[in-house]
Structures are given as C-alpha cells and as structure tokens.
PABA-249144 format. One record per residue (C-alpha): residue number from 1; residue in one letter; x, y, z. Coordinates in nm, 4 decimals. Last residue first. Layout:
<vexnus>
VEXNU/i/aa/east/north/up
VEXNU/NUM/A/X/Y/Z .
...
</vexnus>
This chain:
<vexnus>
VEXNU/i/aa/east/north/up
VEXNU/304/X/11.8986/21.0986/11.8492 .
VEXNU/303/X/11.7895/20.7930/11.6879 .
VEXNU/302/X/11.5551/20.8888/11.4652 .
VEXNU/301/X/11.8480/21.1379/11.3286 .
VEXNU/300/X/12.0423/20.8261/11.2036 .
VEXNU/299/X/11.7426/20.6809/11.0326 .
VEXNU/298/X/11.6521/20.9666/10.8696 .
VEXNU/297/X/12.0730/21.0109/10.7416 .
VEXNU/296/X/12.0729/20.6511/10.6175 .
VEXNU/295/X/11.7514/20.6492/10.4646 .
VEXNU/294/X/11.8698/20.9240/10.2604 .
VEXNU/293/X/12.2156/20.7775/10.2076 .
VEXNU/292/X/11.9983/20.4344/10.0824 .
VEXNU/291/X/11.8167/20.6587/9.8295 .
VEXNU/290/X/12.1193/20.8396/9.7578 .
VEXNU/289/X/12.2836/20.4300/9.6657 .
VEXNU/288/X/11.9558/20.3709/9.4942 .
VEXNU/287/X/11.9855/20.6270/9.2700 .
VEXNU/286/X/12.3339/20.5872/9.1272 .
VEXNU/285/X/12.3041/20.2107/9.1167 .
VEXNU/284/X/11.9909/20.3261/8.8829 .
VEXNU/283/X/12.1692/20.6110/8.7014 .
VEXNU/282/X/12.4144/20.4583/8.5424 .
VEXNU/281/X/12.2306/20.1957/8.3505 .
VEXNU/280/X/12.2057/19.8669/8.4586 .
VEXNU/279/X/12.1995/19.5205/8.2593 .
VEXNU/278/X/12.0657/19.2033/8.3542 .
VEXNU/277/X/12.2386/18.9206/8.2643 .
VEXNU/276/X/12.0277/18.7048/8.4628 .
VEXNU/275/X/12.2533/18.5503/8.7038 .
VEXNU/274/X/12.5092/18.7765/8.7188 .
VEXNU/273/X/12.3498/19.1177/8.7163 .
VEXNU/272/X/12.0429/19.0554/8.8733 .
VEXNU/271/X/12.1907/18.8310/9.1577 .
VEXNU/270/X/12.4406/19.1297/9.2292 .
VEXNU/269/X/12.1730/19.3793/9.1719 .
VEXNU/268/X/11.9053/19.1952/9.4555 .
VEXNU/267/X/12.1595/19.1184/9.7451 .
VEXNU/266/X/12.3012/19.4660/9.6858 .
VEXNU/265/X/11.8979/19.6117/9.6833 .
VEXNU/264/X/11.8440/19.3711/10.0184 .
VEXNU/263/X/12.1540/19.4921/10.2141 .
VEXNU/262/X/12.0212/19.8380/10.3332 .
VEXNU/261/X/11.6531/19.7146/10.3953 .
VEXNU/260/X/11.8107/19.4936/10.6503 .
VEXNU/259/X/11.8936/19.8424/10.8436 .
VEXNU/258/X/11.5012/19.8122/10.9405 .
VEXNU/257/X/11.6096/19.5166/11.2235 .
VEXNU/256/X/11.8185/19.8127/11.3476 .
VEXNU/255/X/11.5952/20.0632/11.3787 .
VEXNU/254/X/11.2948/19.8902/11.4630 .
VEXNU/253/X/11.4488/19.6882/11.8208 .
VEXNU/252/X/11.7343/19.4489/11.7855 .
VEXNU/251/X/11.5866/19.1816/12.0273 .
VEXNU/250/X/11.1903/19.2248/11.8917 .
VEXNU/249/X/11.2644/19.3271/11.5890 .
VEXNU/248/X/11.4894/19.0460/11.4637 .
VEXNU/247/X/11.2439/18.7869/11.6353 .
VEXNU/246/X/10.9410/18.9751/11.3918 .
VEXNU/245/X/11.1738/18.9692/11.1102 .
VEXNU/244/X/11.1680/18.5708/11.1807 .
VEXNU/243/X/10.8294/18.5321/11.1863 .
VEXNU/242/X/10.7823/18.7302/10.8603 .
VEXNU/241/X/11.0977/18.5612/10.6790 .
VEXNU/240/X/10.9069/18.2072/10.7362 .
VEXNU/239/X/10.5834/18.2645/10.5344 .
VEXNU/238/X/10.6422/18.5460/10.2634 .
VEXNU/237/X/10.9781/18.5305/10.2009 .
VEXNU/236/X/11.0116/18.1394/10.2680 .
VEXNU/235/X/10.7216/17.9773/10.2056 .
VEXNU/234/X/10.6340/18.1845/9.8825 .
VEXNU/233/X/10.9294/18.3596/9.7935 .
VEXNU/232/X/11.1811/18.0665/9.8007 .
VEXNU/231/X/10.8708/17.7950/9.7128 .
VEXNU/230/X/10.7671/18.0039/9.4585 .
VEXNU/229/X/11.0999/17.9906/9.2805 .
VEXNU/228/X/11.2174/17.6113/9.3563 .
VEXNU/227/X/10.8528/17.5236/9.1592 .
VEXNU/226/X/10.8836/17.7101/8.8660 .
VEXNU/225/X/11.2826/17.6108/8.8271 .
VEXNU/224/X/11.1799/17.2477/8.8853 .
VEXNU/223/X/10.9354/17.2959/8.5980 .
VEXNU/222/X/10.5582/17.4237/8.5286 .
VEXNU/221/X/10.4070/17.5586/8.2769 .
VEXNU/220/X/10.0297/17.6658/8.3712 .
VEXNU/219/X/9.7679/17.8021/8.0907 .
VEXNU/218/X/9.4941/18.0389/8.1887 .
VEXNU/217/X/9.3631/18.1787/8.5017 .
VEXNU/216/X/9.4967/18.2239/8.8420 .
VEXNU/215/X/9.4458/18.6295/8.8190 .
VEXNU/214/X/9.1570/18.7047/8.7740 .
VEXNU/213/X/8.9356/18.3800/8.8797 .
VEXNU/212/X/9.1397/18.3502/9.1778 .
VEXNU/211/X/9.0540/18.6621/9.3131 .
VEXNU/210/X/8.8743/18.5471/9.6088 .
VEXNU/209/X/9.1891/18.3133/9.6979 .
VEXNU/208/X/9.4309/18.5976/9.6722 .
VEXNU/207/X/9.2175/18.8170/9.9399 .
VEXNU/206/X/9.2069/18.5306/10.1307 .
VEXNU/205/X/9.6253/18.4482/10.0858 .
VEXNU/204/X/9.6209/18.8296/10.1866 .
VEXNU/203/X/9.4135/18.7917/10.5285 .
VEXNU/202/X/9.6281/18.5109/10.6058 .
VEXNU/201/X/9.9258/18.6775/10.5779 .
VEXNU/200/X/9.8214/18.9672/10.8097 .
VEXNU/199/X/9.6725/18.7261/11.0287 .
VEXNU/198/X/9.9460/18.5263/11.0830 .
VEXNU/197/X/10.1897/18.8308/11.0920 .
VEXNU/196/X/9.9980/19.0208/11.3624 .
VEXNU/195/X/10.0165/18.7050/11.6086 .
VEXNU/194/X/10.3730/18.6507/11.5478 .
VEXNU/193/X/10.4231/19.0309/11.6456 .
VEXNU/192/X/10.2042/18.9311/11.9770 .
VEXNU/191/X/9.9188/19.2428/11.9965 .
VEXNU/190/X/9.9741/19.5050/12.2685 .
VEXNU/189/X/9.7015/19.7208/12.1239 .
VEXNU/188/X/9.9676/20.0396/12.0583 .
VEXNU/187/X/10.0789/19.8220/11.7650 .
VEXNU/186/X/9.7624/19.7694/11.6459 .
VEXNU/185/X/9.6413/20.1014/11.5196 .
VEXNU/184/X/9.8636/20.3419/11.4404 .
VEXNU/183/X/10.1865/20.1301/11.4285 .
VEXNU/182/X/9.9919/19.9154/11.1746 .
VEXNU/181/X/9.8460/20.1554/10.9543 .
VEXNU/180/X/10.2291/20.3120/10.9592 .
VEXNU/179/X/10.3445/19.9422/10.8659 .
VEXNU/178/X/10.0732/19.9411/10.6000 .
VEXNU/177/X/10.1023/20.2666/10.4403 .
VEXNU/176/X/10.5100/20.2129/10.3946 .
VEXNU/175/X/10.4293/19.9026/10.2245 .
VEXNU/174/X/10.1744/20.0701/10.0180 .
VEXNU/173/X/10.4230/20.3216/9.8825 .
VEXNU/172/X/10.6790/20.0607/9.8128 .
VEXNU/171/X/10.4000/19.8851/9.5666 .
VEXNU/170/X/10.3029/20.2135/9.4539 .
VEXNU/169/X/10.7389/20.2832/9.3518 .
VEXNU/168/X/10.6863/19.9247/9.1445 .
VEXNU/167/X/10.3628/19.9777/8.9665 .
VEXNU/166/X/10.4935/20.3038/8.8929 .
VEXNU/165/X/10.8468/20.1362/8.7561 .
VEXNU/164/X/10.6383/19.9252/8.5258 .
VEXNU/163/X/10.4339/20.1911/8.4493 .
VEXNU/162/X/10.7240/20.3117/8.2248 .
VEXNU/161/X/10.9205/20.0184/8.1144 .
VEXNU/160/X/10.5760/19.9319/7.9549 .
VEXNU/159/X/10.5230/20.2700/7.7484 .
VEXNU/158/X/10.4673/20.6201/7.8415 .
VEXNU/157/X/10.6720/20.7556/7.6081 .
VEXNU/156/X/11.0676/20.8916/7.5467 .
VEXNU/155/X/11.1619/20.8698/7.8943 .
VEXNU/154/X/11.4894/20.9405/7.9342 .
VEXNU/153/X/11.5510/21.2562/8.0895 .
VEXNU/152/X/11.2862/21.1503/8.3510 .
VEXNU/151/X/11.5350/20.8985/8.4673 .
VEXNU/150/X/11.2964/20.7507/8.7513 .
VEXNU/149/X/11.6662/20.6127/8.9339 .
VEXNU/148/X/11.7537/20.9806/8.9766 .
VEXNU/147/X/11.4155/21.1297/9.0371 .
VEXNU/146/X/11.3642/20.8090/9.3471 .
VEXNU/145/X/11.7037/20.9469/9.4986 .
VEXNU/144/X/11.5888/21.3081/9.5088 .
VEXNU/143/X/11.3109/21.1778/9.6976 .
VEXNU/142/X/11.5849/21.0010/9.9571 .
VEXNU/141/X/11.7618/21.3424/9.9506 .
VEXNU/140/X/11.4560/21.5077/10.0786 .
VEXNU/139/X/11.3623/21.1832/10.3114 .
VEXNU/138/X/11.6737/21.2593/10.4738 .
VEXNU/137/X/11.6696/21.6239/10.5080 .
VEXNU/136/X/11.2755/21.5539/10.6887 .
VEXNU/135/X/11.4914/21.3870/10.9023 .
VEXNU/134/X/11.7368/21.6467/10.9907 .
VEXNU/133/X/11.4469/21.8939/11.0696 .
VEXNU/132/X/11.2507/21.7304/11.2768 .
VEXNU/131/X/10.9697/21.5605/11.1092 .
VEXNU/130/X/10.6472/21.4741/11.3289 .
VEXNU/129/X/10.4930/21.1219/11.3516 .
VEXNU/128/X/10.1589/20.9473/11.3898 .
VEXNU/127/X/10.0109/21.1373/11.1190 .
VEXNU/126/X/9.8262/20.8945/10.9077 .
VEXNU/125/X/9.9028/21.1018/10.5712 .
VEXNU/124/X/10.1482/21.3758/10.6251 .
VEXNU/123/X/10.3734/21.2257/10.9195 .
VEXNU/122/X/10.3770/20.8489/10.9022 .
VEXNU/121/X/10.2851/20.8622/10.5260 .
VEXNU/120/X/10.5895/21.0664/10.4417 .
VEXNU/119/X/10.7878/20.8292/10.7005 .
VEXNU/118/X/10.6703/20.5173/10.5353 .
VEXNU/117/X/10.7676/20.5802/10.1427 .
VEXNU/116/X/11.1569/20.6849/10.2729 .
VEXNU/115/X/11.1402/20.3347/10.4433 .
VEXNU/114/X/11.0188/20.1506/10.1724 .
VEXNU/113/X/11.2182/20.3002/9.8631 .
VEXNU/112/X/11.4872/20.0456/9.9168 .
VEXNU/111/X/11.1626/19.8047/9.7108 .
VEXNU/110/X/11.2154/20.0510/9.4239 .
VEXNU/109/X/11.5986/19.9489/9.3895 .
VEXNU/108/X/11.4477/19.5699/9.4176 .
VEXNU/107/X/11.2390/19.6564/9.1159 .
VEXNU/106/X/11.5767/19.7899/8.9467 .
VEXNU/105/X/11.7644/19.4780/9.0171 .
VEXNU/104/X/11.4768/19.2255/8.8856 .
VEXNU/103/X/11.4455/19.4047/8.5361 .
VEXNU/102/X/11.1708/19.6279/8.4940 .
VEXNU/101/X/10.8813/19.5593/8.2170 .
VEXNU/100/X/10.7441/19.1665/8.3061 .
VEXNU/99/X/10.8849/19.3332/8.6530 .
VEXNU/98/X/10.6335/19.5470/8.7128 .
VEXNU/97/X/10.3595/19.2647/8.6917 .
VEXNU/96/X/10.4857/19.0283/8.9321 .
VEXNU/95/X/10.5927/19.3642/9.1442 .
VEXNU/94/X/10.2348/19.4846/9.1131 .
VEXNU/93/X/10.0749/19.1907/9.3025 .
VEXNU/92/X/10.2455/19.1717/9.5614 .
VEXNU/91/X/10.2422/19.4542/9.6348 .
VEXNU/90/X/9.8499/19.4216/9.6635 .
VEXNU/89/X/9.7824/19.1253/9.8682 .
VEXNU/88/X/10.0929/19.2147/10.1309 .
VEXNU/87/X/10.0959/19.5639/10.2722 .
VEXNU/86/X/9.7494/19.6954/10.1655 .
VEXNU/85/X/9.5703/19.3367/10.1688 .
VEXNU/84/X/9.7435/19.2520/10.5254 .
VEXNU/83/X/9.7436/19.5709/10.6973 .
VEXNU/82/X/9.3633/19.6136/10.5647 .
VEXNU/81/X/9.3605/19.2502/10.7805 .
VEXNU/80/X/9.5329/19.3432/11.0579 .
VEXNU/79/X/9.2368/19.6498/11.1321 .
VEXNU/78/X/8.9703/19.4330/11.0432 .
VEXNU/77/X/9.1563/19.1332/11.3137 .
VEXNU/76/X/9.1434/19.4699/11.5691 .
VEXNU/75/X/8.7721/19.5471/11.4863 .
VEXNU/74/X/8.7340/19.1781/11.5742 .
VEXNU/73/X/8.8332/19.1641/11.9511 .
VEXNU/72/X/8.9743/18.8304/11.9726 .
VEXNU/71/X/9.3351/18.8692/11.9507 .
VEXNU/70/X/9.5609/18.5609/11.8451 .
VEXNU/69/X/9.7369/18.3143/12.0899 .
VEXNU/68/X/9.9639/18.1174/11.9157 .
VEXNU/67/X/9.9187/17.7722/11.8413 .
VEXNU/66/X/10.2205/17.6541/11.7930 .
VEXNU/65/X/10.1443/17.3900/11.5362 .
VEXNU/64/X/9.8287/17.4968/11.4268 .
VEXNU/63/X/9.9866/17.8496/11.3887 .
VEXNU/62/X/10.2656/17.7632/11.1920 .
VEXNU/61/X/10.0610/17.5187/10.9574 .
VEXNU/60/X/9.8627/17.8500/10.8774 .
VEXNU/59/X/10.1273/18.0615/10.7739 .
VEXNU/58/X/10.2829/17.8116/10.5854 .
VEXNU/57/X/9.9364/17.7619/10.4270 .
VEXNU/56/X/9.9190/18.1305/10.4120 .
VEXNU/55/X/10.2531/18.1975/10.2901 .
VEXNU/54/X/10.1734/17.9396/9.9582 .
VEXNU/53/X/9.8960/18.1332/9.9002 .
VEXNU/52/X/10.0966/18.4833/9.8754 .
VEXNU/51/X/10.3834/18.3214/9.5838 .
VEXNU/50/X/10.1008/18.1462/9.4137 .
VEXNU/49/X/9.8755/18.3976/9.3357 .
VEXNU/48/X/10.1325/18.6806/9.3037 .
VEXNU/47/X/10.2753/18.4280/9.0108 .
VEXNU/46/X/9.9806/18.3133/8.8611 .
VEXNU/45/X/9.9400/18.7080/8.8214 .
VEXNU/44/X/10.2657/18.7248/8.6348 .
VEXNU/43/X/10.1998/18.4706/8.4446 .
VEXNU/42/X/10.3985/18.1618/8.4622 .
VEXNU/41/X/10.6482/17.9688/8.3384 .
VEXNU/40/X/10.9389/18.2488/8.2573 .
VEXNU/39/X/10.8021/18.4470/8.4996 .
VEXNU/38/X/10.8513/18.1821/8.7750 .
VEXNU/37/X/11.2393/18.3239/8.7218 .
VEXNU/36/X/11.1651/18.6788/8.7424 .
VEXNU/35/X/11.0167/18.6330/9.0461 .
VEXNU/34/X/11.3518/18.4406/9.1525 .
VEXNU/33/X/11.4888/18.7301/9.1129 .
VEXNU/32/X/11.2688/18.9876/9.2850 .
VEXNU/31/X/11.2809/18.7585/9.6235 .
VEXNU/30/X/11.6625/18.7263/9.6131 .
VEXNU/29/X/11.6675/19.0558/9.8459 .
VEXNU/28/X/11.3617/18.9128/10.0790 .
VEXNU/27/X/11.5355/18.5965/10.1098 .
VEXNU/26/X/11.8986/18.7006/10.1154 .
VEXNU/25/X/11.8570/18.9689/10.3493 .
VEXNU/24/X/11.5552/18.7704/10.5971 .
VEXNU/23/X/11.8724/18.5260/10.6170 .
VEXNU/22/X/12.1127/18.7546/10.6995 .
VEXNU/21/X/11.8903/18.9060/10.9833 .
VEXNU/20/X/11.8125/18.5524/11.0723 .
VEXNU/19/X/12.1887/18.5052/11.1048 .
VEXNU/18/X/12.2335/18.7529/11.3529 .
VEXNU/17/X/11.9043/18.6231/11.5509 .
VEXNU/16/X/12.1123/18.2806/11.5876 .
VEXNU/15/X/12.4500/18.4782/11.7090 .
VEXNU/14/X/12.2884/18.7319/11.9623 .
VEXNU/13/X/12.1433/18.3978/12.1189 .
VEXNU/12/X/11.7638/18.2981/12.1131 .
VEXNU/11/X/11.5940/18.1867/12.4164 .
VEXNU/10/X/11.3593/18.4389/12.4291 .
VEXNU/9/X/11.3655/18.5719/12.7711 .
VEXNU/8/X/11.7467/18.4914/12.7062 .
VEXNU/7/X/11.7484/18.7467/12.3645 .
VEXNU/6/X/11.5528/18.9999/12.5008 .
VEXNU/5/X/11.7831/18.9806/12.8187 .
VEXNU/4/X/12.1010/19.0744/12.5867 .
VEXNU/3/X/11.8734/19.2988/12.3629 .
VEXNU/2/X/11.8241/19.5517/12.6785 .
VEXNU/1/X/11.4623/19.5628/12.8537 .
</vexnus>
C-alpha cells in the first residue's frame, strides 16, 4: 500500500503526520533536558518513577477511551511486556541516573546510538537479520563514533562521569534489544502498533509501581518547573509520542519514521547548550555527527 492511501485509510494527511514527526523530534530530543530539570527537585529515581507512571495512566486513559482491541493470547502480552521492561522500565531508569554525571547533550548523543545498538543485536544476538557488506560499514563507522564521544584519552579514573556514560550507551543498547525482541516476536503476529504500545507502557509503569519502595523513596521538592518536566516526558514522551511514532511508521514506513533519530541529538545540544549552559568538548559533537554518518550510510544500504 503507498503512504498516499496509508494516509486516507487513516484519515491523516501527509501534512498532520509531518508535524507528528516534528513533534515526536522535539519531545523525545527535549526529553534529556527537561530530565535534568526534575533533577534539580527530585531524585533521579523519583524521576524514572514518575516520568514511566505518568505514561501508563496516559496510556491507560487512551485505551479506555478508544478502546483498542488488544491480543488475547498471553504468551504474546509476556512477549510485549519483556519489550516493555527491556525497552522502557529500564532505560529509563539509567538515563535519570546517567545524567546526575553526563550533561543532557551528551546523554542525548548516547540516545543517536539506538539504531547502530539494534542492528548488532538484530544480526549477532537475536538474529533476525544478515549484514551485507555496506551496512556492516555503517555500523563500523557508527562504533568508531561511540570511541570518539567515549574519549578514552581522557579518562583519568573510573569515577561518576564514567559510568554515567555506561549507564547511558546500556540504556541505547536495551532499546535496540527491545525493538529487535519486538520484530522477532510480535511483529510477525499481526498485532495493532497502538495495541503493542499500551501494553508495552503499561507493563513498565507495573514494573515502576513494584519498585516503588526503591526508587520513590525519600524527600519530594516539588515546583512548577518539577511538575512542567514530568509532564513533557511523562505524558508526552512516554504516553502521546508512542502513538504518534506508531502513525509516523505506519504511513512513512521504518526507515523514514527512524530518520527522527537524526534530529533528536540537535534538538537535545542546542537546548543543552543554551538553556543549561552546558558545555561540550570537541569530541562529543564530533562523535555524534560519525555516529549519525554511520547510521546514515546503514540506513541508506537497507534500502537498496
């Protein structure tokens, strides 16, 4: 079916899934800054605790409104819901607590990992997909990327800044586990995308709820700042930008709906840089621009 009668089966012009696409770009690319805004309130696990329950109850106010028709074989909801705790619960944890260490541009560097993260897993870990030759050139120069933005000439011990950037480049890792989880095992099902992302986010907000008494703990500060910020990532980049992706992918097809992890590090820097006075070394624009030119060059090859 071409992305003209996507779009009418739909009812959704070219122009409103455009800005959706520029949407999910701001939201998910402002996501790591206005983390680093609830982190001047909260902890960073209050933080991941708030940010993923607050997607559920969008998540669930969504479905009893439209009440989309979800799967009922149940090794298919186990299978959305290890999507869900790998891909959602967990990141979302470790960026919270990279980025008491990282500044907010260099976490959303790590996030422009993603794609480079999912086709190693896709063809070395879960095996659903073979390397040419071009691509596996890609994800080279990708990896050489990820060295370049590392620094390993500057790391004088294994301090804060340090596993902050680990906790960071796992959290990209697990993305790229969970969409390849996904297209291994659910995709293939027939399952509605808006069907997969209610569960998905469910499952996490769950896995948040049971470990409330770990990370929910202790003092709470909040403001209108506080309260702005996990609203942004919480209903918005975790609720709303997952239903929307879903429309983006379904009339633009994966390749192009992924390209929005090209303008997410630029959205991230820029808001970085002059909102927080963040400041980059070399090597970090540096490194995410060959990680980009290695997505660049794996995507391009996909396509051929």
């Amino acid at each position: 079916m071409t992305t003209s009668a996507t779009n009418f089966k739909r009812g959704q012009s070219p122009a409103l899934i455009a800005f959706k696409f520029v949407a999910l770009a701001l939201l998910w690319g402002s996501s790591f800054f206005f983390i680093k805004i609830a982190l001047d309130t909260l902890s960073w696990g209050q933080v991941a605790w708030a940010r993923v329950v607050a997607g559920g109850i969008f998540m669930l106010v969504f479905w009893l409104i439209s009440r989309e028709k979800l799967p009922k074989d149940i090794k298919l909801w186990g299978h959305i819901t290890v999507a869900g705790i790998i891909g959602i619960g967990i990141p979302f944890i470790f960026f919270p607590w990279a980025e008491q260490y990282i500044t907010s541009a260099v976490a959303t560097i790590y996030n422009g990992l993603t794609p480079i993260m999912t086709a190693i897993i896709a063809v070395y870990v879960l095996r659903v997909e073979n390397f040419n030759r071009n691509q596996a050139v890609g994800v080279l120069v990708g990896l050489a990327g990820l060295v370049v933005v590392i620094a390993p000439w500057t790391i004088t011990d294994l301090g804060g800044g340090f596993w902050g950037q680990i906790a960071a480049l796992s959290a990209a890792v697990m993305y790229g586990f969970s969409g390849t989880y996904l297209k291994k095992f659910v995709f293939p099902r027939g399952v509605s995308a808006k069907a997969i992302s209610i569960i998905e986010v469910g499952a996490a907000a769950i896995f948040m709820l049971l470990l409330t008494p770990l990370l929910a703990t202790g003092p709470v500060t909040i403001d209108w700042s506080t309260v702005i910020a996990i609203s942004i990532i919480g209903f918005g980049g975790t609720g709303l930008a997952y239903l929307w992706f879903n429309d983006v992918l379904e009339s633009w097809g994966p390749t192009r709906a992924s390209s929005v992890t090209y303008v997410m590090p630029i959205v991230g820097i820029m808001l970085g840089v002059v909102f927080l006075g963040e400041t980059l070394h070399w090597y970090e624009p540096v490194g995410g621009a060959i990680v980009i030119a290695g997505v660049l060059i794996m995507r391009r090859q996909a396509q051929k």
